[in-house]
C-alpha positions, -999 to 999 in steps of 0.1 A, spaced: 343 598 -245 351 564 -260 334 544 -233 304 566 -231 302 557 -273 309 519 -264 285 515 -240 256 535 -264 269 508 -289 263 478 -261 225 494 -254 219 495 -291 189 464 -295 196 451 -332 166 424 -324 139 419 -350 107 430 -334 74 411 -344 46 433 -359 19 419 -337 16 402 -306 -5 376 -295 -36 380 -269 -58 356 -252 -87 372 -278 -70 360 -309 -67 322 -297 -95 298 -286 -103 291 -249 -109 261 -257 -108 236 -293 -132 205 -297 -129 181 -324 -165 163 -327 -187 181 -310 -220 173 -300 -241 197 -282 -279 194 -270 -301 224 -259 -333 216 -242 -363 232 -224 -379 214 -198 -359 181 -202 -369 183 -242 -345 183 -266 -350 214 -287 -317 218 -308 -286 196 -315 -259 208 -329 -229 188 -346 -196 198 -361 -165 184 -366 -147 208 -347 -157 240 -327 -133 268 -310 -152 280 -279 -142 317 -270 -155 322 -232 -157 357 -229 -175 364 -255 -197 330 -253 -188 325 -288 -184 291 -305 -168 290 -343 -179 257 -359 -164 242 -388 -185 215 -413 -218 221 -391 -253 201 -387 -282 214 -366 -311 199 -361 -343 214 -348 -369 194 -326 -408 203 -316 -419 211 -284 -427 175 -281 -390 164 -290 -400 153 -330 -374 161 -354 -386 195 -370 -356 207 -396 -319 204 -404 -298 225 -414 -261 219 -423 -231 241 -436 -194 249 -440 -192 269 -407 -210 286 -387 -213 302 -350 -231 296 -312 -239 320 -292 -241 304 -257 -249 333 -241 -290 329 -262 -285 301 -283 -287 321 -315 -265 308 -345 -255 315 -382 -247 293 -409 -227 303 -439 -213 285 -471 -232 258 -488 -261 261 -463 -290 239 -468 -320 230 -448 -344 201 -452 -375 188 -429 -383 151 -428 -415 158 -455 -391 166 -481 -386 205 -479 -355 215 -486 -339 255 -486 -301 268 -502 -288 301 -495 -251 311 -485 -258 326 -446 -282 317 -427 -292 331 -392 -317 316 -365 -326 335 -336 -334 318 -302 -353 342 -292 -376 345 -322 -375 309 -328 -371 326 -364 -346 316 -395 -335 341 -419 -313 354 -447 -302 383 -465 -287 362 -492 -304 354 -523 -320 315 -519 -340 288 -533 -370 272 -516 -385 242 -527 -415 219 -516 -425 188 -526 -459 177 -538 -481 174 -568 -474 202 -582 -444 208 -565 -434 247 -553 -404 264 -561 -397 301 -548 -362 323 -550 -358 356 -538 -329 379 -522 -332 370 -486 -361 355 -463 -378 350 -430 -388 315 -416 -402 294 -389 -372 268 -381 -398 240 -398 -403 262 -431 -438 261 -429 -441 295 -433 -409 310 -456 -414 349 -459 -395 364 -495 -376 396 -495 -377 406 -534 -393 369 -542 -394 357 -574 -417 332 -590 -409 302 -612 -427 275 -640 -414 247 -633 -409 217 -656 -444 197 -665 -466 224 -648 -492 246 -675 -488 278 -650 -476 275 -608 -496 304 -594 -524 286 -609 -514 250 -596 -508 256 -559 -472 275 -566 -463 308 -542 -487 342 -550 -464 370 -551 -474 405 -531 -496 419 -552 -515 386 -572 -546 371 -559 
């Protein structure tokens, strides 16, 4: 009877067991530091994107990006838009992206959007937000539109207002009036 209780003793595992374990999901495939990634169509360069480091997940053809710059480019390679941000993700898989913390856009004519998250689609060849944002454009008198989220053309030529709202600004006697955005509903 004693050796049957000292060998129950013996099996007895006192080890400290960890909570979680560690798969091949929760760690990078692969980890870049400066990356510098090109996406053309027909031999044109239609989208760069920079960041200072990226973790590439290749089953799920996901990229995480940290401190991120993209920049867009026409059909005929010119530089279209820019948009830059804390971090943000690739999809490799459609070339789709998101953008999120301190996200701003600008265009080489002096347009320039802020919002928190921003998402272009690939496929759409379409920017977009659900996040309130400010849209401004240069020019005599200059626009200025805000709203709680928007859709957009990568060049911001034509920004779309969910919930827009209107603003005077500084120097101008009324913006509807003086070239500013009409709202749904004003003529």
């Amino acid at each position: 009877m004693l050796l049957i209780a000292v060998a129950l003793l013996a099996c007895r595992d006192d080890a400290v067991r960890p909570t979680t374990t560690a798969t091949a999901a929760d760690s990078a495939d692969q980890i870049l530091e400066g990356m510098d990634f090109n996406m053309t169509t027909d031999g044109v360069r239609r989208t760069r994107v920079l960041a200072d480091t990226a973790y590439v997940y290749e089953l799920t053809q996901i990229a995480r990006l940290k401190n991120v710059k993209v920049t867009f480019y026409d059909a005929s390679g010119l530089e279209r838009s820019t948009v830059t941000s804390d971090s943000g993700m690739y999809q490799t898989r459609d070339g789709s992206m998101e953008a999120w913390g301190n996200v701003v856009g600008t265009t080489p004519d002096g347009k320039r959007l802020q919002t928190e998250q921003l998402r272009y689609d690939a496929r759409a060849h379409e920017i977009s937000s659900t996040k309130p944002f400010v849209f401004t454009k240069p020019g005599q008198p200059g626009q200025h539109l805000e709203g709680n989220g928007f859709t957009s053309d990568p060049e911001f030529a034509n920004v779309r207002a969910r919930q827009p709202k209107a603003h005077q600004l500084p120097g101008q006697q009324d913006s509807l009036k003086g070239g500013g955005f009409l709202l749904p509903g004003q003529q």
